[in-house]
C-alpha positions in Angstrom: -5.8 -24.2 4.2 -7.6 -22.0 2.1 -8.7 -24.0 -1.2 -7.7 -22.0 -4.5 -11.8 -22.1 -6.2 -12.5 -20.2 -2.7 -10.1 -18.1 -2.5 -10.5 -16.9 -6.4 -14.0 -16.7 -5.4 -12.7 -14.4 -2.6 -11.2 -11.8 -4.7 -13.9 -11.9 -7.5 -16.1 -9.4 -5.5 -14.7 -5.7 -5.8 -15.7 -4.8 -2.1 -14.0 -7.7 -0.9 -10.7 -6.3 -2.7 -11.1 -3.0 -1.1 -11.7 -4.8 2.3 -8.2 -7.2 1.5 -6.9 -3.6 0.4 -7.3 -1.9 3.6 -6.7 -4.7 5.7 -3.5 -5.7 4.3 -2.5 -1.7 5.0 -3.3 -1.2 8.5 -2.0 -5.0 8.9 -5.9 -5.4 11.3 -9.0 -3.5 11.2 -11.7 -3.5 13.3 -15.4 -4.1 11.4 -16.0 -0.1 12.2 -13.3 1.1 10.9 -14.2 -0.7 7.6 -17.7 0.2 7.4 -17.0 3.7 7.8 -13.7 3.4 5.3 -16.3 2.1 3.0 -19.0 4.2 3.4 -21.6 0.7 3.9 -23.5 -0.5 6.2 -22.0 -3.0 8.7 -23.8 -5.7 8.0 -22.9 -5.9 4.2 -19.6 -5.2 5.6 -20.0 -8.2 8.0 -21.1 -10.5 5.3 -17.8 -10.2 3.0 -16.2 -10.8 6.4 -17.4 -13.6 6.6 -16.7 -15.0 3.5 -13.3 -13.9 3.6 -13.0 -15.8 7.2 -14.8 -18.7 6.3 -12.8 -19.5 2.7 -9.2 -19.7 5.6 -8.6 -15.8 3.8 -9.0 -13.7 7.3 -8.3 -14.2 10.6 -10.2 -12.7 14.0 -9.5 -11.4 17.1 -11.1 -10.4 19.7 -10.8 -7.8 22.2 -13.8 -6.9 24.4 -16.6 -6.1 22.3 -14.1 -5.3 19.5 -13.9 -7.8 16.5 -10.9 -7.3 14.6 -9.4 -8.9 11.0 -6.0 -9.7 9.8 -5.0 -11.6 6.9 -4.7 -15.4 8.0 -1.0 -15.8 8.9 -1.1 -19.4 7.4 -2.3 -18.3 4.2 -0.4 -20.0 1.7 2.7 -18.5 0.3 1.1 -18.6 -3.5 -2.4 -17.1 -1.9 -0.1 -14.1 0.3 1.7 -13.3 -3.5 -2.0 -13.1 -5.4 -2.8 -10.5 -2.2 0.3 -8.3 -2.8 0.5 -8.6 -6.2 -3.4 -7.4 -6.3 -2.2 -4.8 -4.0 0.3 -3.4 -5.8 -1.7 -3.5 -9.0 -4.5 -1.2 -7.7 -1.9 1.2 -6.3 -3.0 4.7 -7.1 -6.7 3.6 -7.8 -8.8 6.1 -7.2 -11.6 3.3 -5.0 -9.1 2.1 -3.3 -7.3 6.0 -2.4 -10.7 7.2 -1.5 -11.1 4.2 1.4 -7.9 4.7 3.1 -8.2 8.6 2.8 -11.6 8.4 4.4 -10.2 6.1 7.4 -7.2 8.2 7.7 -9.6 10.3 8.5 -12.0 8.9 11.0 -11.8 10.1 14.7 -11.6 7.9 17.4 -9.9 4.9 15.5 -10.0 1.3 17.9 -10.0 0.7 20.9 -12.4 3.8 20.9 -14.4 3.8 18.2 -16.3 0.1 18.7 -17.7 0.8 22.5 
């Protein structure tokens, strides 16, 4: 259960958000797919991920040599409202347009794009 310090903690980092952001609208992302969305190097990218996973925010899966995130499904209800509220409010923001443009974009998308 994710404790309500860490998970404030979570979202008071702006790449964090714009991970949270594009993971919450693909539903799972593989790590490429962020770092290139993002335009950073993988392992910042890696290191929020981390966070995120150990504060009970994100889940993992893996697949091969593919690591892929989800939002925890036993996040708390209150914690799941913060997420979609905070995605709702940043709607239309340019950040947060420009990183799912640039993955709508990318070629070779997972399984294909990790191996």
């Amino acid at each position: 259960m994710v404790s309500e310090q860490m998970f404030f903690d979570v979202l008071s980092d702006p790449t964090r958000r714009r991970i949270l952001r594009l993971i919450m609208g693909e539903g799972e992302l593989c790590v490429c797919e962020l770092f290139f969305a993002l335009d950073m190097p993988q392992p910042k990218v890696s290191r929020h991920l981390a966070v995120m996973r150990e504060a009970g925010v994100l889940s993992v899966r893996k697949e091969g040599t593919w690591v892929f995130y989800r939002i925890a499904p036993r996040l708390a209800a209150w914690a799941a409202k913060v997420l979609e509220a905070m995605a709702q409010g940043t709607a239309g923001v340019s950040i947060y347009r420009q990183d799912e443009e640039k993955l709508s974009g990318m070629a070779n998308r997972p399984g294909r794009c990790c191996a």
